[in-house]
C-alpha positions in Angstrom: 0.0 0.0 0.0 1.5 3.5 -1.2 2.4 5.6 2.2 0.0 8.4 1.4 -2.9 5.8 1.1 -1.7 4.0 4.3 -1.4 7.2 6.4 -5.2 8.0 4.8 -6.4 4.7 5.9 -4.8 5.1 9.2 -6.2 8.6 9.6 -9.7 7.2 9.1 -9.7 4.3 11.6 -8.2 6.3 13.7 -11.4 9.0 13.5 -14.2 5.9 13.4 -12.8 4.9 16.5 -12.8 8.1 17.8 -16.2 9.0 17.0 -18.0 5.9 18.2 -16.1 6.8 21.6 -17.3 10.3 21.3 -20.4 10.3 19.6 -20.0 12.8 17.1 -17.4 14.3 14.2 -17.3 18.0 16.2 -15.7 16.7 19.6 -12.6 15.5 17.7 -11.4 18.8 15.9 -12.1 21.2 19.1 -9.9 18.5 21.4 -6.2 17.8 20.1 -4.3 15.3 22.3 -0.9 16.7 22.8 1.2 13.8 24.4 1.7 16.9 27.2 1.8 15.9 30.9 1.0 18.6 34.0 4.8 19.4 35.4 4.6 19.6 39.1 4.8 22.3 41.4 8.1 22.0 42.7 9.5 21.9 39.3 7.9 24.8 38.0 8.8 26.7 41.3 12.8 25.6 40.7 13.0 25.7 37.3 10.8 28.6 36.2 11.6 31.2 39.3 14.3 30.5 41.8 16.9 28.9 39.4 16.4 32.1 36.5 16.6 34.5 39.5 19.9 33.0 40.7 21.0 33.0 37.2 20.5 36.8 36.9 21.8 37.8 40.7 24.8 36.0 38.9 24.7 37.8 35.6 24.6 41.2 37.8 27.6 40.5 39.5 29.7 39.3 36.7 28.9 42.2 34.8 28.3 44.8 36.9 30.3 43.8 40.7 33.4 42.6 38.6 36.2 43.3 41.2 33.5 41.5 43.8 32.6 38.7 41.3 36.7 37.8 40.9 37.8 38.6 44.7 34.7 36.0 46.1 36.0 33.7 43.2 39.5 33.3 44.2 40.9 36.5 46.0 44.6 35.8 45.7 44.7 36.0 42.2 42.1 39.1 41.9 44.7 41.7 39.9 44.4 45.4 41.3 43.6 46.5 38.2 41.1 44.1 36.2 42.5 43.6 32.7 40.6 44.7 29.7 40.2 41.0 28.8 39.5 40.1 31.8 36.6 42.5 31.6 35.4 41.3 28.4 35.2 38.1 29.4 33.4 38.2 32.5 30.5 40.8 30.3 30.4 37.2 28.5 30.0 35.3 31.1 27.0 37.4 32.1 25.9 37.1 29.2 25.3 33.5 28.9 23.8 33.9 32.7 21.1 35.6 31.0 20.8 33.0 28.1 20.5 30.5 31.0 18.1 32.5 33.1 15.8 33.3 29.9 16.1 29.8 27.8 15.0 28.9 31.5 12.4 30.9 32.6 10.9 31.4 28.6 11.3 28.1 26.9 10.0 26.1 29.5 7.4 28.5 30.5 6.4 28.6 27.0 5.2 24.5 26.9 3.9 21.6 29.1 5.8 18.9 26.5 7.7 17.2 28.8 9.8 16.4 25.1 10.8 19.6 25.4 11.0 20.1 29.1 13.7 17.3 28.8 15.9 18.3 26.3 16.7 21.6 27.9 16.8 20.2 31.6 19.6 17.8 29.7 21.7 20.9 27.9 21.4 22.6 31.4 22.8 19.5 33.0 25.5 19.4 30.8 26.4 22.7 31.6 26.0 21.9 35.8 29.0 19.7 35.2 30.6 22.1 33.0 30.2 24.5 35.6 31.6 22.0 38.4 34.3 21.0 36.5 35.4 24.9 36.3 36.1 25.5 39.9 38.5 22.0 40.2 41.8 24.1 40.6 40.7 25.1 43.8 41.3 21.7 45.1 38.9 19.0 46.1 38.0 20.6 48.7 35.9 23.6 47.2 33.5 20.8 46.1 32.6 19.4 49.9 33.7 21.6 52.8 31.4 24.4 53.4 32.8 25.5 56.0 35.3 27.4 53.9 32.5 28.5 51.4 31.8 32.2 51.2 28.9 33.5 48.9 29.7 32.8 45.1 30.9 28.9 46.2 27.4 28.7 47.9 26.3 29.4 44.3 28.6 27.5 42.3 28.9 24.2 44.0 25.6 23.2 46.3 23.2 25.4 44.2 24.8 23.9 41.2 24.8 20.0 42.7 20.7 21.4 43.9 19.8 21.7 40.1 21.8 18.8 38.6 19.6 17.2 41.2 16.8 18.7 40.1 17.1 17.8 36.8 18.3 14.6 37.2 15.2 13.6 39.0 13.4 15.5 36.0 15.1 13.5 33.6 14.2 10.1 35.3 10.4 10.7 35.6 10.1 11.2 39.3 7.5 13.0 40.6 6.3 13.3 37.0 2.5 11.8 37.1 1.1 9.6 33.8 -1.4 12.3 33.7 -1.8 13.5 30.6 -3.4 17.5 30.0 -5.2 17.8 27.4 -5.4 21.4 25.0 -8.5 22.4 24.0 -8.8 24.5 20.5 -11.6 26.2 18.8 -11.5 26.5 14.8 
């Protein structure tokens, strides 16, 4: 059977079925399935709010609070005088705080798809180990003694290790309910 005929054929069992569940033609153009599932609370508090604000307290001081930003970094090597390059590069590194804060806060606010839900909570796991692996010249340590933390370690290793958690448990479906929502369109 030629594919266009198949998908044709397919299309129509598909809408019998459908209509002797329903009872009429109308109820299956104004309700579209969309394979979307209700994301949880919790999520949507992390993800959409506390996360993108933290990304943009961070984006502040990298741009703005530079001698701040590179003295709670790693004081001993904070020049006097930040270089130009220096400079540049931290106004970059804000800048992708802000692409994290708003492909954050935007994207995912944008959709329910838990398709697409996924594949940025992966990208922004990626970059959680990324962003680990960064601070490993400042000995193991940095990664597990809080004591010695000050403000921008809080940030960049148990905030960091809070939303790789986050997304892992994202990722692996937990908390995530078979519940499907279902979108409802007018013609």
């Amino acid at each position: 059977m030629p594919v266009e005929s198949q998908f044709v054929a397919e299309t129509r069992q598909y809408r019998n079925a459908t209509i002797g569940r329903r009872g009429n033609a109308s109820q299956i153009s104004s309700t579209v399935h969309h394979g979307r599932r209700q994301v949880p609370l919790f999520y949507r508090v992390f993800f959409l709010a506390i996360e993108p604000i933290s990304a943009l307290v961070g984006a502040f001081f990298a741009h703005f609070r530079q001698d701040e930003y590179l003295t709670l970094t790693h004081a001993i090597s904070k020049p006097d005088v930040i270089p130009q390059g220096t400079t540049i590069v931290l106004s970059q590194l804000a800048n992708l705080y802000l692409l994290f804060a708003l492909n954050e806060a935007l994207v995912l606010r944008s959709t329910n798809d838990i398709r697409v839900w996924k594949t940025v909570l992966f990208v922004l796991l990626v970059a959680d180990l990324g962003h680990l692996y960064t601070v490993r010249s400042l000995g193991p340590e940095v990664y597990y003694n809080f004591t010695k933390w000050n403000a921008i370690d809080w940030g960049n290793v148990p905030f960091v290790y809070l939303g790789a958690s986050m997304r892992t448990a994202f990722l692996t479906n937990i908390g995530l309910s078979g519940r499907r929502v279902v979108a409802n369109r007018q013609q």
